[in-house]
Structure formats: C-alpha cells, structure tokens
N, C-alpha and C positions, 0 to 999 in steps of 0.2 A: 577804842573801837566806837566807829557811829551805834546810837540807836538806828534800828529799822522799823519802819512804818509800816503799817498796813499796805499791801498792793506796792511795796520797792522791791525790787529785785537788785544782784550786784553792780547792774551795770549804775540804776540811778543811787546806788546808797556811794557808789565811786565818783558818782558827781557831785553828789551832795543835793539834791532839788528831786522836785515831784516831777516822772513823765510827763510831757505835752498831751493831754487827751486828745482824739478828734474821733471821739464817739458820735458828739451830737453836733458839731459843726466845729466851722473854721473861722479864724479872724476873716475878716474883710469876705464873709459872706458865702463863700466856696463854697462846693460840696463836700458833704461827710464822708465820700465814699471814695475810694482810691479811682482811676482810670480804668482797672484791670475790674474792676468790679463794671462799669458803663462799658466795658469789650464785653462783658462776659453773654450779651444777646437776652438782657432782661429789659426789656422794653419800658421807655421814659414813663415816670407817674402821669402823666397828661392821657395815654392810651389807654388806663385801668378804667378811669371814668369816674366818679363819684362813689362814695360809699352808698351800700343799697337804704333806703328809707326806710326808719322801722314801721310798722306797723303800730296804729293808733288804737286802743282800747284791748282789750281781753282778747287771748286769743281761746278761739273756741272749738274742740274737735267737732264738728256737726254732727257726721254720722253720732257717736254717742250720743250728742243733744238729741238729735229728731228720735234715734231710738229709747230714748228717756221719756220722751213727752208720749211717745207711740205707747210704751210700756206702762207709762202712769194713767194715760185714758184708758187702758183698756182695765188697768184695776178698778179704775173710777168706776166703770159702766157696771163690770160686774160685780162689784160693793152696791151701784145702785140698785139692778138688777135684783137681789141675792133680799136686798133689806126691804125693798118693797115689796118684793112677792113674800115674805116672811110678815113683813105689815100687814098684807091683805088676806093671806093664808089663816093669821090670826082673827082679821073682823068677823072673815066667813067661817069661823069656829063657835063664834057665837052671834051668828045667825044675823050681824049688823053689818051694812056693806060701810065699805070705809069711802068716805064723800072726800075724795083729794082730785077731786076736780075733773076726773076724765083719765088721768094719768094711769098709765099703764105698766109694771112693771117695765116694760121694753123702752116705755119715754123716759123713764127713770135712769136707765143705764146712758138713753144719748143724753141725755144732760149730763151727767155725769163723764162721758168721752167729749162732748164741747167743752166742757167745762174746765179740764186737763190740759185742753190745747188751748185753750185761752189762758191758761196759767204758765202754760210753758212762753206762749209768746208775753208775759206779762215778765217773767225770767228773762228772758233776752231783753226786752227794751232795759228793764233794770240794769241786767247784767254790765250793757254798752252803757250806757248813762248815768249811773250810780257808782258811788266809789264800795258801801257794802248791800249787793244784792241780794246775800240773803234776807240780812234785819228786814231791808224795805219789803219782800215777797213775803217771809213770815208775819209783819205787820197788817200788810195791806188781805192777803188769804184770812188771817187768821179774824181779824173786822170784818170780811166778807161771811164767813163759816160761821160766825153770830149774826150776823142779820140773818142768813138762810136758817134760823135756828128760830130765833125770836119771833120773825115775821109772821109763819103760819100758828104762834101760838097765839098772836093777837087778831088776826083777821080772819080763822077758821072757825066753821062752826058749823057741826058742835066741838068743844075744847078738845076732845081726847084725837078726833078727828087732826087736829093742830099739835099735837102733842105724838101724832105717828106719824104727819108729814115732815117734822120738826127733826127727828128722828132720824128718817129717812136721807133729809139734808144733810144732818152732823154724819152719818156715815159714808157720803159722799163726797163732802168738802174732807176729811181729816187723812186719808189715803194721798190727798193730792198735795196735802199743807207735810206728812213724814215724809214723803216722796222725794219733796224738794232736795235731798243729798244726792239722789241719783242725778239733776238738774248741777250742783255744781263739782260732779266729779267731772264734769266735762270743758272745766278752764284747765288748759294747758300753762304751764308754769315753767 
C-alpha cells in the first residue's frame, strides 16, 4: 500500500505524483481561472480601477475631537471663573483688594476657554505630525502650566498678590493638561 500525503486523494495516490495545482497560475503565463469563470459576467480586473488610497496620518472622528476641545474650554473657563472669584472673594475678606491687574473673574474664565482651544489645536497639529502626541502635549502643557505658575510669583507685587494669580493659573492650566484623554479618545483605530 502507498503512503498518502497530505491533500492526495485516490485518484493521485493511483497515479502515484502530486495534482497539477492552477490555484495561482499556469505555465506559459495563462490565466488561473477556468473560461466558465470569464463567461460567468464578472467583469475584467482593468474596469474595478485601482485599489482605494489609504488615508495618510491618524484618523480622526471630529465631531468627538471638536466636542472634546468644546467640553475642555468650557471646564477651563469655569475653573477660571470659580478660582478667581474665590481669590478675590478672599482679598475683600480682609479688606485688601487683590492687584491682578484689572482681570476680572469673567477674563479669567476666557483665558481659560482660549486657552483650551489653543490646546486642543496644539493636539491636532501634534496628533497629524508626531508619531506620540500625547508625550509631546503633556510636555509642552505641562512647561507652559509652570511658566503660567512661576511668572506672576516673580513679576507681581505685592508677592502674595503673585502667589493668588499663580494660583489662579495652576487651576486653569491642570483641567486642560487631565483633560487631554477625552482629546485622544478621539483617534479611530
């Protein structure tokens, strides 16, 4: 009795040799496919056209991005909002007005909602351009969220004056620096 091979059936174990494939082509070039397959009304590879082109860089759902960045200003503004009227609620407690320059609880909140959308577009340029856009946005935020921190503790005065605007900035920048996950729930995978 022959051994049988893998994929023989009787008729080749009675010849003795491996079937002729024409899975993937033919000698002399042919095509792999029977005649009855070219009647069957599947129209020539030439009329499909090209494969589609993929798409270069991150895909991105927007609607979530833009409601991401919408959702992070609008924390931003009212963390600012929220901390400076509590900063200044405090100075006029004890009877000292707090010298931050003019700023108003309400200018506090829009810096804080520009501030968000500036982040968020700071997100997308990374996003498209960088291979990992969180590191770079948590880096580059997170060196910003200390200068906004540092700055008014050096050039304010009087110090404590620098030390509530200072204040005011860390709870502005750190909302928009945790935030950042809602920012990259929004790469399609």
């Amino acid at each position: 009795m022959q051994q049988m091979y893998p994929g023989q059936d009787d008729q080749t174990r009675r010849m003795g040799q491996q079937p002729e494939s024409r899975a993937y082509s033919q000698v002399g070039g042919g095509q792999a496919y029977d005649g009855d397959y070219a009647a069957s009304g599947y129209p020539p590879e030439s009329q499909y056209g090209g494969a589609p082109e993929r798409r270069r860089g991150p895909a991105v759902d927007m609607g979530k991005f833009v409601g991401s960045v919408i959702a992070t200003a609008v924390v931003a503004a009212i963390a600012g909002w929220l901390i400076a009227w509590v900063v200044e609620a405090v100075f006029n407690r004890f009877g000292q007005p707090w010298a931050n320059g003019g700023n108003t609880p309400t200018m506090y909140a829009i810096y804080g909602a520009v501030a968000a959308i500036l982040a968020g577009l700071l997100w997308y340029l990374l996003l498209v351009g960088t291979a990992n856009p969180r590191q770079f946005f948590s880096w580059t935020v997170g060196l910003l969220i200390v200068a906004a921190v540092v700055l008014p503790l050096l050039l304010t005065v009087p110090f404590i004056d620098g030390v509530a605007a200072a204040i005011v900035n860390l709870f502005i920048g750190l909302p928009i620096l945790a935030l950042t996950s809602a920012f990259s729930g929004t790469i399609r995978t």
